[in-house]
PATIPA-590688 format. One record per residue (C-alpha): residue in one letter; y, z, x. Coordinates in steps of 0.1 Angstrom, whole numbers, padded with zeros to 4 digits, always signed. Layout:
BEGIN
aYZX;...
//
This chain:
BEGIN
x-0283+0026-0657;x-0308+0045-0677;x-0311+0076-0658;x-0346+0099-0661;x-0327+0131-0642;x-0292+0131-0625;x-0281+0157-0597;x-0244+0164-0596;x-0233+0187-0569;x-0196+0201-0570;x-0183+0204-0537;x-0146+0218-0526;x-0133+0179-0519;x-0163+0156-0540;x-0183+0160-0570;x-0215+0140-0560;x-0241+0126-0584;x-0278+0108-0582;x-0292+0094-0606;x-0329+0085-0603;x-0342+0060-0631;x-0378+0056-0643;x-0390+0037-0610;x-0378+0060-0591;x-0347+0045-0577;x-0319+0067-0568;x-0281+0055-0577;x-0251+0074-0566;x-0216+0080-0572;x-0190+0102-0557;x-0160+0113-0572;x-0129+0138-0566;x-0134+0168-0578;x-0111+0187-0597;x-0100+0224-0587;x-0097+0253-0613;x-0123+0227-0639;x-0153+0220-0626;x-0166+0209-0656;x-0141+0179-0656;x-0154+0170-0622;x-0192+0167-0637;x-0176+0144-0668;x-0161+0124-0643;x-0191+0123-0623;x-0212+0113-0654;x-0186+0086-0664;x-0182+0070-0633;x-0223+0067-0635;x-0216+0050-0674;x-0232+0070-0700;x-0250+0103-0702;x-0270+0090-0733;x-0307+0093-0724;x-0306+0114-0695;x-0339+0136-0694;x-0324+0161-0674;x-0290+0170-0659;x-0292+0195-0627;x-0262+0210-0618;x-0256+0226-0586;x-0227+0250-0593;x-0202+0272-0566;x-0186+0291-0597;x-0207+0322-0585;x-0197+0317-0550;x-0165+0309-0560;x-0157+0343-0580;x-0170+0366-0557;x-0148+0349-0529;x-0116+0348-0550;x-0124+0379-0566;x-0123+0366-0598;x-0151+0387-0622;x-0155+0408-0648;x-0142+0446-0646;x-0177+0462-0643;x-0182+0497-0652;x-0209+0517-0635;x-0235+0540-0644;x-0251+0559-0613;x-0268+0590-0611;x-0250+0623-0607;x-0249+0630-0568;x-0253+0599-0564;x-0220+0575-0572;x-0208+0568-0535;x-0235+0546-0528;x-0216+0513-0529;x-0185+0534-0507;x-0209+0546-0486;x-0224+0513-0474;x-0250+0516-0444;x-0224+0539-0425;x-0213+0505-0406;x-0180+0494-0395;x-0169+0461-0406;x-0168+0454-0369;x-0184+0481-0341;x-0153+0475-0319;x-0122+0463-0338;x-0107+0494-0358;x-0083+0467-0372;x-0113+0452-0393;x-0121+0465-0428;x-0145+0457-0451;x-0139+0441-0483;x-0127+0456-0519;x-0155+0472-0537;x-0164+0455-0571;x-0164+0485-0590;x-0131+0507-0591;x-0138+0546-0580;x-0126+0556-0618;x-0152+0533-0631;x-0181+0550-0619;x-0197+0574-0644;x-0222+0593-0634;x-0254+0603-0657;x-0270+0636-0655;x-0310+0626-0646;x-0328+0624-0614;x-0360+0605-0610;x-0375+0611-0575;x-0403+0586-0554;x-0431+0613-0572;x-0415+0614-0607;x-0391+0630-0627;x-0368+0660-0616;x-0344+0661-0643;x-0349+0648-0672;x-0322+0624-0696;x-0315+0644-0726;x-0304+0621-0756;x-0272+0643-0759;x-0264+0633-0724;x-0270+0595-0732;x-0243+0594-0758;x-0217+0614-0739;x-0224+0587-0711;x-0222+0555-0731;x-0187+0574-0751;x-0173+0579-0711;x-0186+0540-0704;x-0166+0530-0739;x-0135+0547-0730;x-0128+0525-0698;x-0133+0493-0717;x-0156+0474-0695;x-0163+0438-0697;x-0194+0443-0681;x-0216+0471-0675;x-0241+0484-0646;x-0264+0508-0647;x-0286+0517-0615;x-0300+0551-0612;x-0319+0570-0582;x-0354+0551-0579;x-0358+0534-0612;x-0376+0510-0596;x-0404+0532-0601;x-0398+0548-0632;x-0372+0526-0656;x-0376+0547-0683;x-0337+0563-0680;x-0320+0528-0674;x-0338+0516-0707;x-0335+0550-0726;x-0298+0549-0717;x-0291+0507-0719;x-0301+0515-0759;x-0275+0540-0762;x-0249+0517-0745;x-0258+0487-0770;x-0248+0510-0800;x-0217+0522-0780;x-0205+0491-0762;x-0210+0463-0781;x-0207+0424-0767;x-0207+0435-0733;x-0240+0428-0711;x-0255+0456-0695;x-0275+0451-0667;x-0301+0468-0653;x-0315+0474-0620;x-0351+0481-0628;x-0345+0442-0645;x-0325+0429-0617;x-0340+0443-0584;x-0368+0467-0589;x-0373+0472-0555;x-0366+0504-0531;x-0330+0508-0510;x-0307+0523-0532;x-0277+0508-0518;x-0290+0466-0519;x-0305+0476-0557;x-0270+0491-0561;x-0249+0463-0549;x-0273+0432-0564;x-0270+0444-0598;x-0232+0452-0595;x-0226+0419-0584;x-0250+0404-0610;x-0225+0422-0637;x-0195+0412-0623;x-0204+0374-0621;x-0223+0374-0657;x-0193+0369-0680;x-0177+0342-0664;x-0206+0323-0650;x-0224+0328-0682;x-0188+0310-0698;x-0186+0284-0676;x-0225+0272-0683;x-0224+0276-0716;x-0189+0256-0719;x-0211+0229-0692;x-0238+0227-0718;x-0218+0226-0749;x-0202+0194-0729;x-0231+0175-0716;x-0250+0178-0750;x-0222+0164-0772;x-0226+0135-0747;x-0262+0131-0756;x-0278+0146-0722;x-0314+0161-0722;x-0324+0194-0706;x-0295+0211-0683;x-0309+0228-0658;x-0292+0247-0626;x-0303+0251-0591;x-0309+0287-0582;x-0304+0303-0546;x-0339+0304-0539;x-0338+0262-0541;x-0354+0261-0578;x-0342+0253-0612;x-0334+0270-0637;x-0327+0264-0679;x-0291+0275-0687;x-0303+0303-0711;x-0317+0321-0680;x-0291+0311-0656;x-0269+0330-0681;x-0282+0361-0672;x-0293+0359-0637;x-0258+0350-0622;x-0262+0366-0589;x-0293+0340-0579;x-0268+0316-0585;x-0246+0327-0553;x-0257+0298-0535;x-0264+0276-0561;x-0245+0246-0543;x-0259+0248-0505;x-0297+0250-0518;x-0295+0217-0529;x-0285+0206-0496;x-0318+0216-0480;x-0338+0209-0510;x-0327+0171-0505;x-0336+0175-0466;x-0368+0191-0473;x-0377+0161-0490;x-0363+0136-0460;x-0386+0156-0436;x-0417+0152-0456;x-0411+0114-0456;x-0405+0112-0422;x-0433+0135-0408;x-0408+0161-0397;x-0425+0196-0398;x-0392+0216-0380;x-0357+0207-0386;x-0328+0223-0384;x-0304+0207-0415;x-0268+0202-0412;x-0246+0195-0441;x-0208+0191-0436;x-0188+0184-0464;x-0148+0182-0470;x-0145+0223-0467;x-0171+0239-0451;x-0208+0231-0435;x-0239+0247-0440;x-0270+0250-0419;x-0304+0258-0425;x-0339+0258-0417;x-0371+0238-0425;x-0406+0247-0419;x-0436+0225-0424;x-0418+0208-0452;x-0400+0236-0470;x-0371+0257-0467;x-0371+0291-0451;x-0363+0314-0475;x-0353+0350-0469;x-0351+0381-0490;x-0310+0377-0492;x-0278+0387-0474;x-0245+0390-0480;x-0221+0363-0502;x-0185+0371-0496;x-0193+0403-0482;x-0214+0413-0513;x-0249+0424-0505;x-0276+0403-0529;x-0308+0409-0522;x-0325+0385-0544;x-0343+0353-0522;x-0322+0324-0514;x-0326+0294-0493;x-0314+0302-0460;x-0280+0287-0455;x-0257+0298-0425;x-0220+0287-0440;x-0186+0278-0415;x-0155+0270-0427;x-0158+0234-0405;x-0152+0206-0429;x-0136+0179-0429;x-0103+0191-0448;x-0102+0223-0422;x-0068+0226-0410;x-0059+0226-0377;x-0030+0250-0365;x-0016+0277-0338;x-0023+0315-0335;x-0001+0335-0323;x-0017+0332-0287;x-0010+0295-0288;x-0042+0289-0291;x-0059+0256-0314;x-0078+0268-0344;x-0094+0251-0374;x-0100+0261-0402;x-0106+0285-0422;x-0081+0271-0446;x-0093+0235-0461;x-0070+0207-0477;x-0094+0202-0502;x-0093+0176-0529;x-0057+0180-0534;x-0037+0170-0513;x-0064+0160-0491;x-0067+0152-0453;x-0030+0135-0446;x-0053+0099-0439;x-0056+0105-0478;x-0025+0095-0491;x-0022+0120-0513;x+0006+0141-0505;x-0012+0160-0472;x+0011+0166-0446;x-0013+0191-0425;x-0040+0179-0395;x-0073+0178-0407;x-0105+0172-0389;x-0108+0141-0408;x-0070+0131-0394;x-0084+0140-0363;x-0119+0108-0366;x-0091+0085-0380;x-0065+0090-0350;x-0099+0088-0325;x-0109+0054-0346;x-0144+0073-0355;x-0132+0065-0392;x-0117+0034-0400;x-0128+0019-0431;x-0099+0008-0454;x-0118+0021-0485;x-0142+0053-0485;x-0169+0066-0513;x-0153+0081-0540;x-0120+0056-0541;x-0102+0070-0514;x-0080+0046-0492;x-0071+0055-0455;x-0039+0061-0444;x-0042+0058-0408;x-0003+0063-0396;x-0002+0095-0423;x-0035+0110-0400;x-0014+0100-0371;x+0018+0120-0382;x-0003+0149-0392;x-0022+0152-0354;x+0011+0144-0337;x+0029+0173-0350;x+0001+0198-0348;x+0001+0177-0306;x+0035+0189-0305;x+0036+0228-0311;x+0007+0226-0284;x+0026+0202-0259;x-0007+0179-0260;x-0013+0141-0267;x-0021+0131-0300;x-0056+0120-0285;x-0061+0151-0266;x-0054+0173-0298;x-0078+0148-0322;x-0105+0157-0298;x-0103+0193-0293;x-0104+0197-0333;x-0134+0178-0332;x-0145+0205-0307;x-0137+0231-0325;x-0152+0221-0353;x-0181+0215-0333;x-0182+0247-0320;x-0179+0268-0351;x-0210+0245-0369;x-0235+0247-0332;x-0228+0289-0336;x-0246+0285-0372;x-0269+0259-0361;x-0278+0286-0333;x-0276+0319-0362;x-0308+0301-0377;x-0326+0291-0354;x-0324+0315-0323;x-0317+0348-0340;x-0346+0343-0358;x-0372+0332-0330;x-0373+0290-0336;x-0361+0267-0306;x-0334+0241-0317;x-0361+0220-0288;x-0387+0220-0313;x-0367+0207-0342;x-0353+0175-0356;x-0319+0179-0368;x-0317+0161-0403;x-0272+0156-0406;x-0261+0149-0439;x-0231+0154-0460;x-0197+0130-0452;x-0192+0144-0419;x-0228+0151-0407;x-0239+0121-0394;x-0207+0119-0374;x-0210+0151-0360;x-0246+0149-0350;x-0249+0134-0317;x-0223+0159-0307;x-0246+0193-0320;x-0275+0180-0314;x-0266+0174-0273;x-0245+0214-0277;x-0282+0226-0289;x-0307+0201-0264;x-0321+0188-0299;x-0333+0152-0288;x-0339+0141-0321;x-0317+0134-0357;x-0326+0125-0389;x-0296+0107-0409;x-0314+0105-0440;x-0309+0080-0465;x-0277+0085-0489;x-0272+0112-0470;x-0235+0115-0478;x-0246+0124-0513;x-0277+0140-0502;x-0270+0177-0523;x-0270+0154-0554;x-0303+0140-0543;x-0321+0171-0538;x-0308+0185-0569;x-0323+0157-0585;x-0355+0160-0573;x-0357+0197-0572;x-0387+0212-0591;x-0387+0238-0616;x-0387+0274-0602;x-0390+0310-0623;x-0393+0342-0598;x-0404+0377-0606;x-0410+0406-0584;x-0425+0437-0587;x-0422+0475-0569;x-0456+0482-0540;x-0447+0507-0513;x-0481+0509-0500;x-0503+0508-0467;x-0523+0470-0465;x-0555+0499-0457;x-0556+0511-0487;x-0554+0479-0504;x-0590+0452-0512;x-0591+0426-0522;x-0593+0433-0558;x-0560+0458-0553;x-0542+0428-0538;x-0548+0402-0570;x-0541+0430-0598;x-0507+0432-0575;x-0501+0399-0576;x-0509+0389-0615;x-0484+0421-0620;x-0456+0405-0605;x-0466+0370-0628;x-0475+0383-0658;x-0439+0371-0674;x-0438+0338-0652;x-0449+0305-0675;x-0486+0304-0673;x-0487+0265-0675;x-0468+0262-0640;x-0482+0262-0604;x-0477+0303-0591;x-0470+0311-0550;x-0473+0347-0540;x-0456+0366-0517;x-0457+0400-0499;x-0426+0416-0481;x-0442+0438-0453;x-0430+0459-0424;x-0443+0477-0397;x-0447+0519-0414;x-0411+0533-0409;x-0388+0499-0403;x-0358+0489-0421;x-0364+0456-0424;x-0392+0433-0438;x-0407+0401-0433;x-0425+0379-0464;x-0462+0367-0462;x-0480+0344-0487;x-0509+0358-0503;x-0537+0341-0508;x-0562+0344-0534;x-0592+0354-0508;x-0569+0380-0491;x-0574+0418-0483;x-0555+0443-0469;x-0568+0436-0433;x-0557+0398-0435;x-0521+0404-0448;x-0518+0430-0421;x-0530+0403-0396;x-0508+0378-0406;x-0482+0400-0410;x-0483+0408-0373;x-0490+0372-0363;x-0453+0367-0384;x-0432+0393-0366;x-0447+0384-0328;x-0437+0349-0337;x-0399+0362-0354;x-0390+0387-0329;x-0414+0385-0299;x-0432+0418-0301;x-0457+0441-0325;x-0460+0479-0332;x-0486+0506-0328;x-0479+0511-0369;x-0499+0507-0403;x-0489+0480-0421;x-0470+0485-0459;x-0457+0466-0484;x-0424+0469-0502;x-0430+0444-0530;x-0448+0414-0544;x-0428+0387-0552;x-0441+0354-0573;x-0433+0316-0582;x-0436+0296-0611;x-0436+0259-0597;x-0428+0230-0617;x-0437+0194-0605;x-0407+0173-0591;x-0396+0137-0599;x-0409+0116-0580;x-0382+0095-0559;x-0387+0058-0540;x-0362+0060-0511;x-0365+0024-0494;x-0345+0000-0477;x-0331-0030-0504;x-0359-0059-0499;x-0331-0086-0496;x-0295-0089-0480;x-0284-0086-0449;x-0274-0048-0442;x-0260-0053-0407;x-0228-0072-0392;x-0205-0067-0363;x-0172-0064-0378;x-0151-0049-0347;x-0151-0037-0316;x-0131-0012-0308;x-0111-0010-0271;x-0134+0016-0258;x-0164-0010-0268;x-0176+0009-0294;x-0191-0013-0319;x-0186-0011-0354;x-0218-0018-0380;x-0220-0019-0412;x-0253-0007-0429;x-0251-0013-0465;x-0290-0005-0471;x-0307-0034-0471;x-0334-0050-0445;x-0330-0040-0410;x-0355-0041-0376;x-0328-0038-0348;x-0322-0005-0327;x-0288+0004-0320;x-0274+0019-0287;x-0244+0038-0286;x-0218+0042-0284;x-0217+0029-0318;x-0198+0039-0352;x-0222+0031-0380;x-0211+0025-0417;x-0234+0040-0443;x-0227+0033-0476;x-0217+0071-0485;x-0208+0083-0450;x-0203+0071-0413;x-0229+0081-0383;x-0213+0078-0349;x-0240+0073-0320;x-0231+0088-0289;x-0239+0072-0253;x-0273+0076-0241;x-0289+0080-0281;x-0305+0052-0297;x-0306+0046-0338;x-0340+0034-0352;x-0336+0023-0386;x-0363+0038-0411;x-0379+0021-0434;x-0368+0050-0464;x-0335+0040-0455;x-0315+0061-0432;x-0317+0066-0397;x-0341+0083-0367;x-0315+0086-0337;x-0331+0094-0302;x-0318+0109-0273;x-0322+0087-0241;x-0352+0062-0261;
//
């Protein structure tokens, strides 16, 4: 097909790709991906969809970011803190990994003690104490030399007010250290909390190099093959051109997962859906996250493989619950699964690929919830290998083979209703209130099951929704961010105040794109903040207002307190392809194929015509994934494609 933009999304099992052509129409394809390249696993992607030649746009949804900071994997990063000041990152918050296990620890530090140099300045909140002397620059960036860093850091006290040292002493580090980025926190956070400004751009030197490799070795690749504009999706769900993904490597830490939402953001605007809750379970892990009034809930960050990056991201709650989790024993005889995943290779034992291990896809296969000889991505089932695999893992726990297929399927369940619940409780929403929207390979067969743990009465199995990620990657719109240092009371602040604020945090962003402002407020002497949008008519009073309105509706409660903000943060907002998600006009989509001994029916929907409910229990085949239907729910077909399942309709 002649593709306008593609989506390919590179998961730990399948590399997933969309291709939407100049109607509109969305075409997919799933391959295997390929561990250690993920580059090969976009070619294959690409030449399983026929030809990359005329592509307008490639967006790539990467886990290379994710993927180094969990394997520990970067660059040796060398960094420059102030003098008094270089324990920061050791020092933490003063927490325990865990209040009440004193086995726990938390994880390495990304910067080795010996390759911390401190630089003899001090810049306090009302301006400079001591001041960098350009004697004292060179003596820093000759200590920085000696340790040959692959990547350097430089965050000093405050410089989020005043940059000029980080600047003065990047110039001296560029004559000194040459070919090695040097990253800035007044550029990569310039925001207060010395510690999360500390940590963010850390992390963002440690990823640069080798994410900044990999893209440019994925765009050297896709061009020869004749592709358009490569873009990548950014935590906060937006895109990004590969130049400036290159040096903004730590928004890329959940690069993969945004896409995810993005896609079900899109299903709940077509189906009315103003709450969901969004469920994506892939081969390794599943992700949850949140959608309000058509958009996903973005926060001001977290941690990443227990790195702090406090940039915005989509938020996205990830288990390891896939369906290549292992089962296996603990030492209390006890039935756990995951975290450890099969993967690709070897796969789930029902693979046929060499997999000797229960998975929790074994598990559907032994239970007859997956029985399709052939599944996306040319993968044949080998039901008496999924068999094997259950029946030893029955055997250390003296169980039946059935018994043990459905408690993995419960514990799986389990683990993913925790992180369903992490979204959605902890931060004041009622699972009640929400559609679920279950995508991914294994979230429409998992959904009844969540959905019933959280008294949810209502799923959305969207359409392609085994491929979904791809999809919203596709259709994601151009995003550039910037953010810029406040720390003052909304009294003080007009209306006037509030708009010079706001076009201070822009004035970088593209001026021919569509800008979204935000404020991150707190209640006068919190630790934590909360992000308003700001409006073109607002003041200080009605930010303050909403503000309140925000928290009460969060966390249940207001303060006695002025209101003050932290920082401004703004949005450059491209316009998105447009995508026609409907059921094929011709062809029958539906036939009885089997009926399993527990009268579970067996469907086929291949996506064409349908205008017959279907009551569970049922086991319906989608063209990408399978949706089971539980007793007591009912599946509506929708006219996008896709499913509306209802519980007791």
């Amino acid at each position: 097909m002649t593709a306008r933009a593609v989506g390919i999304d590179v998961g730990g099992t399948f590399t997933d790709l969309v291709a939407i052509d100049a109607d509109g129409r969305p075409e997919m394809r799933k391959v295997l991906s390929t561990p250690g390249d993920e580059v090969l696993g976009v070619l294959d992607a690409l030449d399983a969809l026929g030809t990359a030649e005329g592509i307008e746009r490639v967006v790539h949804g990467t886990t290379i970011a994710t993927n180094t900071l969990l394997e520990r994997t970067g660059a040796r990063v060398v960094l420059c803190a102030t003098e008094g000041a270089t324990d920061i990152l050791a020092l933490r918050r003063q927490e325990r990994a865990a209040l009440y296990d004193l086995t726990r620890h938390h994880q390495a530090l990304l910067v080795l003690p010996d390759d911390t140099v401190s630089v003899p300045e001090r810049v306090a909140p009302d301006g400079v104490v001591k001041r960098l002397a350009d004697t004292a620059a060179r003596d820093v960036a000759e200590r920085v030399r000696s340790r040959a860093p692959e990547s350097v850091a430089v965050a000093l006290l405050h410089s989020y007010l005043d940059p000029r040292h980080e600047q003065r002493l990047a110039r001296e580090l560029g004559e000194h250290v040459r070919d090695v980025p040097v990253v800035l926190s007044s550029d990569t956070l310039p925001e207060v909390r010395e510690y999360e400004r500390t940590a963010t751009t850390v992390a963002e030197a440690y990823l640069r190099p080798r994410v900044g490799g990999y893209l440019e070795q994925l765009a050297s690749r896709l061009r020869a093959r004749g592709a358009g504009s490569i873009l990548v999706m950014s935590s906060s769900g937006g895109l990004r051109d590969v130049s400036a993904a290159r040096t903004t490597a730590a928004a890329l830490a959940l690069s993969g997962p945004s896409g995810g939402v993005a896609g079900a953001a899109e299903v709940a605007r077509l189906s009315g859906v103003t709450r969901a809750l969004t469920i994506d379970i892939g081969g390794t892990s599943a992700d949850a996250g949140v959608i309000i009034d058509g958009e996903p809930l973005v926060e001001a960050g977290g941690e990443v493989a227990g790195v702090p990056i406090a940039l915005p991201r989509v938020l996205v709650e990830t288990v390891s619950a896939g369906g290549g989790s292992i089962g296996w024993v603990d030492d209390g005889g006890a039935l756990r699964v995951g975290p450890r995943s099969a993967g690709s290779r070897p796969g789930p034992a029902a693979f046929g690929r060499g997999g000797t291990q229960a998975t929790v896809t074994d598990a559907h296969v032994v239970l007859g919830t997956l029985s399709a000889q052939r599944l996306s991505g040319g993968v044949r089932l080998d039901p008496a290998g999924a068999v094997a695999a259950v029946a030893a893992l029955a055997v250390k726990l003296g169980a039946t083979v059935e018994r043990t297929a459905r408690a993995m399927i419960a514990a799986a369940d389990a683990a993913v209703a925790r992180a369903l619940r992490r979204v959605s409780v902890e931060r004041g929403l009622d699972p009640r209130s929400c559609a679920l929207i279950a995508f991914g390979g294994g979230g429409p067969l998992h959904a009844c099951a969540l959905a019933e743990q959280l008294s949810m009465t209502t799923i959305i199995v969207p359409p392609m929704a085994g491929v979904l990620s791809a999809l919203g990657l596709a259709v994601a719109p151009e995003r550039h961010e910037a953010m810029a240092s406040v720390m003052r009371r909304t009294s003080d602040l007009g209306r006037a105040a509030l708009a010079a604020l706001g076009e201070r945090s822009a004035e970088h962003l593209p001026p021919h794109l569509q800008r979204r402002t935000w404020v991150r407020a707190r209640f006068e002497g919190q630790g934590h903040e909360l992000d308003v949008p700001l409006a073109a008519a607002d003041d200080g009073a009605s930010v303050a207002s909403r503000f309140a309105a925000l928290h009460h509706a969060r966390y249940g409660f207001t303060l006695d307190h002025d209101v003050e903000l932290i920082s401004v943060r703004a949005a450059a907002l491209g316009r998105a392809p447009d995508v026609a998600l409907a059921r094929r006009p011709t062809g029958e989509s539906m036939s009885a194929i089997a009926i399993a001994p527990d009268e579970t029916g067996f469907v086929i929907d291949d996506g064409g015509p349908r205008d017959r409910a279907i009551r569970g229990p049922a086991v319906v085949m989608l063209p990408d994934a399978t949706m089971l239907v539980h007793p007591g729910w009912t599946a509506f077909p929708l006219p996008t494609g896709g499913w509306r399942m209802e519980a007791g309709a």
